[in-house]
N, C-alpha and C positions, 0 to 999 in steps of 0.2 A: 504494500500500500504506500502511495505516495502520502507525504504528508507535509503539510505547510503548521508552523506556529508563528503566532504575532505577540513580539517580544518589543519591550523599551528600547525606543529608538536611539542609537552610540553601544546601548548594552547587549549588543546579538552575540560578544563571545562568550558573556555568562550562559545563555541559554544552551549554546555551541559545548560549552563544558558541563553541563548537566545531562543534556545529552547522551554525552561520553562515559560520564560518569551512571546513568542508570540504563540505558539502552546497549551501553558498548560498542557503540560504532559510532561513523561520522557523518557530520552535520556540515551544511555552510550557509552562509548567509546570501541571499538572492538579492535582497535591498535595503534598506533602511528599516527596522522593525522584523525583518522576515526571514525565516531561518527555515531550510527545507533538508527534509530527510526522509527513508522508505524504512519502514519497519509493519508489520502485521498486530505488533502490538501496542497498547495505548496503555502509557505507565502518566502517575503522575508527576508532573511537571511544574515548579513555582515559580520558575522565571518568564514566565508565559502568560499572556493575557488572554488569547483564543488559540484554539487547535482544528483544523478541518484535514479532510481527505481532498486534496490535490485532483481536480477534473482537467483543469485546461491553464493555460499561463500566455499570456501574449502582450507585447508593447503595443499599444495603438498612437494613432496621432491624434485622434478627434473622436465625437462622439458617433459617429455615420461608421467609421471604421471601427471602432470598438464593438456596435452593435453589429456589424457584418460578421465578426470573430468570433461572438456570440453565435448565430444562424447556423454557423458550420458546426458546432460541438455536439458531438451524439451523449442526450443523457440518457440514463439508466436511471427510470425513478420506478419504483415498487408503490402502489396505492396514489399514495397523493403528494403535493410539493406543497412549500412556500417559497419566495425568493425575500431575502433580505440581504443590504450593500452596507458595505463599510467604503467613506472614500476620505483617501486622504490629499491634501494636494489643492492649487487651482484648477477647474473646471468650469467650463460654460454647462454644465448640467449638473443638475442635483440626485443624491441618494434615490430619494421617495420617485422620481422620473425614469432611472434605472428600475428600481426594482416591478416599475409598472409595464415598462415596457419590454423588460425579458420575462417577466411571468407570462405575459400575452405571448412572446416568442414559444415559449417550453409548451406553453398551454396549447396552441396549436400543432405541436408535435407529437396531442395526445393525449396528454397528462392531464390530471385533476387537480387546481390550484386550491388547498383548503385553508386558511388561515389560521386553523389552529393545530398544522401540521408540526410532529416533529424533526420531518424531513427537511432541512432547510439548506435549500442551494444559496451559498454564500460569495457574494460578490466582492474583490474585496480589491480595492483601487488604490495605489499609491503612486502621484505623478503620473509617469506615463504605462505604469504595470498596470495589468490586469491579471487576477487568480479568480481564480472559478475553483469552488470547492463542493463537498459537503460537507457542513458547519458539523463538528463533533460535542466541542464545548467553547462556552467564552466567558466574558465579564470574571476569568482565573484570577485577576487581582483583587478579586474582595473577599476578605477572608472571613470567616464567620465568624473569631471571636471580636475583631473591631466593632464594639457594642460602642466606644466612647473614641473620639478621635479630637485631638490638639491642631490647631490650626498650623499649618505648613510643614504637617506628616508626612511621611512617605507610604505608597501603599504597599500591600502585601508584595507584589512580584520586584519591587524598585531595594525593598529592603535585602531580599534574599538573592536577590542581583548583586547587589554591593558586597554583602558577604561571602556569594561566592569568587568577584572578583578580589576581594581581596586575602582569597585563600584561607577565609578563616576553617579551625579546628574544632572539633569539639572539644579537644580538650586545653585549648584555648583559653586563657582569664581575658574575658571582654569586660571594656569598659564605653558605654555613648554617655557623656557628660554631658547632653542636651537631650533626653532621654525622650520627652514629651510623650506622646501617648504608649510607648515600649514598643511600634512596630517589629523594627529592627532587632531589640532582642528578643522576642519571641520567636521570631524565626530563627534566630539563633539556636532556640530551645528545640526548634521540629530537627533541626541541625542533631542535636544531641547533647549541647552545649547547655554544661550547669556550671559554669563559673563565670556567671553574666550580671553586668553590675550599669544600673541606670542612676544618675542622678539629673536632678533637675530643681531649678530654685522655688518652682513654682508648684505649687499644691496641688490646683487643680490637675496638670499634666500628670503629676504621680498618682493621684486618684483613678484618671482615665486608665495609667499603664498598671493598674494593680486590679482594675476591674477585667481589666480585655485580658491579662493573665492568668487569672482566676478563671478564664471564661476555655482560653487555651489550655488549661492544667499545665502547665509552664512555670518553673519557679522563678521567680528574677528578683537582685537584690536592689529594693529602691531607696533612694540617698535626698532628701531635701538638702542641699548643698550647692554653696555657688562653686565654681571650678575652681577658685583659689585652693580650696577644701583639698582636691583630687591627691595633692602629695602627701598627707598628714592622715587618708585613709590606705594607702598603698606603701609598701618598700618599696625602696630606690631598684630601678629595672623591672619587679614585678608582674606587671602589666604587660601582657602580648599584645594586645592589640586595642587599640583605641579606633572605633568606628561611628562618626557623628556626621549633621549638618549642619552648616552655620548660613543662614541667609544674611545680606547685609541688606536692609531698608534704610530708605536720604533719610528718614523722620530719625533715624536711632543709627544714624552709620557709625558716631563715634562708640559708641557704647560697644557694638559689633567687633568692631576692629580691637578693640579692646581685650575680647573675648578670646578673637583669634591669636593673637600675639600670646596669651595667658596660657591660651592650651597650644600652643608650640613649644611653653615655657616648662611648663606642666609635664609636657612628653619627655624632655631631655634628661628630666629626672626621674620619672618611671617606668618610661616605656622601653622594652628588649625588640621587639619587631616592627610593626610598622604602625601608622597613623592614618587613615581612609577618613576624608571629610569633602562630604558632597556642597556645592555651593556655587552662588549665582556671583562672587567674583574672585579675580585672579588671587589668587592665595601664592604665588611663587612668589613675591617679593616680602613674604613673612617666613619664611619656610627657614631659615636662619641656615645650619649646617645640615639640617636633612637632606635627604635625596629626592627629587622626585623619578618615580619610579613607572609610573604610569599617569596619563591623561586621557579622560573619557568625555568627549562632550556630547551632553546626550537633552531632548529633549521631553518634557513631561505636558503635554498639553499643549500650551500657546509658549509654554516656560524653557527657555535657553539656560542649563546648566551644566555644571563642568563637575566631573570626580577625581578628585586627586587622590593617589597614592604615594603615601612618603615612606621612605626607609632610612633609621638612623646612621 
């Protein structure tokens, strides 16, 4: 079976190592977000947002030629269909227009369009790509125990992305000093990872990551603490891995910058491996004698951000 997944776009090689690491074979990336591989079986996958069965794949120029690409594909549908489109990109045509006008296509080929089918031929456009699928699963980035979310989280497949790029361990002592609603180390926990430690200054944020843990059966250790704190709870090197975000907003830039400079200060005295901190600006001219090790710019929505990987 061919298979397509739709992964965070800059992050296709975490999906690309998941992959590897649970399928055992290999994967590549086709485009931005798209990572395609043949297997018969369907395991699951956290760095992925949607997964389908791979019908057809084609560039078009326009939409006259798109829909011609469409005409030629022989489907195979059993009982009944839906068509539903993902597009990503500029177009002079919409979603809801697509999916009306190839259900009409399929539909005259035979087929019975039901609406509340759960066969669902998945369109799914980026730029000038075209995938033609059967939709498997989607919406993979919501996880069910996120009952309470802090504002400018990360979602399920963004956090266990980041962890997988930055090779975290299970048996790993993690530390996110900006811990907000505990995405990140929870997924740590499905990891296997119990020596995961969140702090955050703020109440609210530790309430949410102590609810959605509880909700995980996930242990995490939570810290009301500003980051000054981080060396006076940890031995000198201690700490393997430090993996956070830091957004800088104009209303509160100096405050931010502040923050970052602290937790670069902060690592030099307890961190043995590396420091992973996802963020919407350039962080290399804070980085002091680290290394930077890797750069990911990846984007989440409408949001242009960068992942940095430091090594001491």
């Amino acid at each position: 079976m061919k298979i397509i997944v739709k992964t965070i776009k800059g992050l296709e090689e975490a999906a690309i190592k998941e992959i590897k690491e649970k399928y055992k074979i290999n994967s590549k990336k086709i485009t931005k977000g798209i990572v395609y591989f043949e297997s018969d079986d369907i395991k699951e996958l956290r760095s992925i947002n949607a997964i389908y069965e791979l019908i057809s794949k084609f560039k078009f120029k326009d939409k006259k030629d798109l829909i011609n690409n469409i005409k030629k594909i022989k489907f195979s549908i059993e009982n009944d269909f839906l068509v539903r489109c993902n597009r990503d990109g500029i177009h002079n045509f919409s979603s809801l227009e697509l999916e009306k006008e190839i259900g009409e296509i399929i539909y005259e080929k035979g087929n019975k369009v039901n609406l509340k089918s759960d066969n669902i031929i998945y369109i799914d456009i980026i730029d000038e790509y075209c995938f033609v699928g059967k939709l498997i699963k989607k919406d993979l980035c919501k996880r069910f125990y996120r009952l309470r979310t802090s504002q400018g989280s990360m979602n399920g497949c963004l956090a266990y992305s980041i962890l997988i790029l930055s090779n975290y361990n299970k048996n790993d002592l993690l530390v996110d000093p900006f811990c907000g609603d505990g995405t990140l180390l929870i997924e740590a926990g499905f990891i296997g990872g119990d020596k995961i430690f969140g702090f955050d200054n703020n109440l609210y944020n530790l309430k949410n990551a102590e609810v959605n843990s509880k909700l995980a059966k996930i242990k995490i250790n939570l810290v009301k603490e500003e980051i000054e704190k981080l060396d006076k709870t940890f031995k000198k090197k201690e700490v393997d891995k430090i993996i956070t975000k830091i957004f800088v907003h104009q209303r509160n830039k100096n405050e931010s910058i502040k923050r970052i400079k602290e937790l670069f200060y902060q690592c030099d005295i307890m961190l043995k491996d590396s420091l992973t901190i996802l963020s919407n600006t350039n962080l290399s001219k804070y980085k002091g004698k680290f290394k930077l090790l890797k750069k990911y710019k990846i984007k989440i929505g409408d949001n242009d951000m960068e992942l940095y990987i430091f090594g001491i």
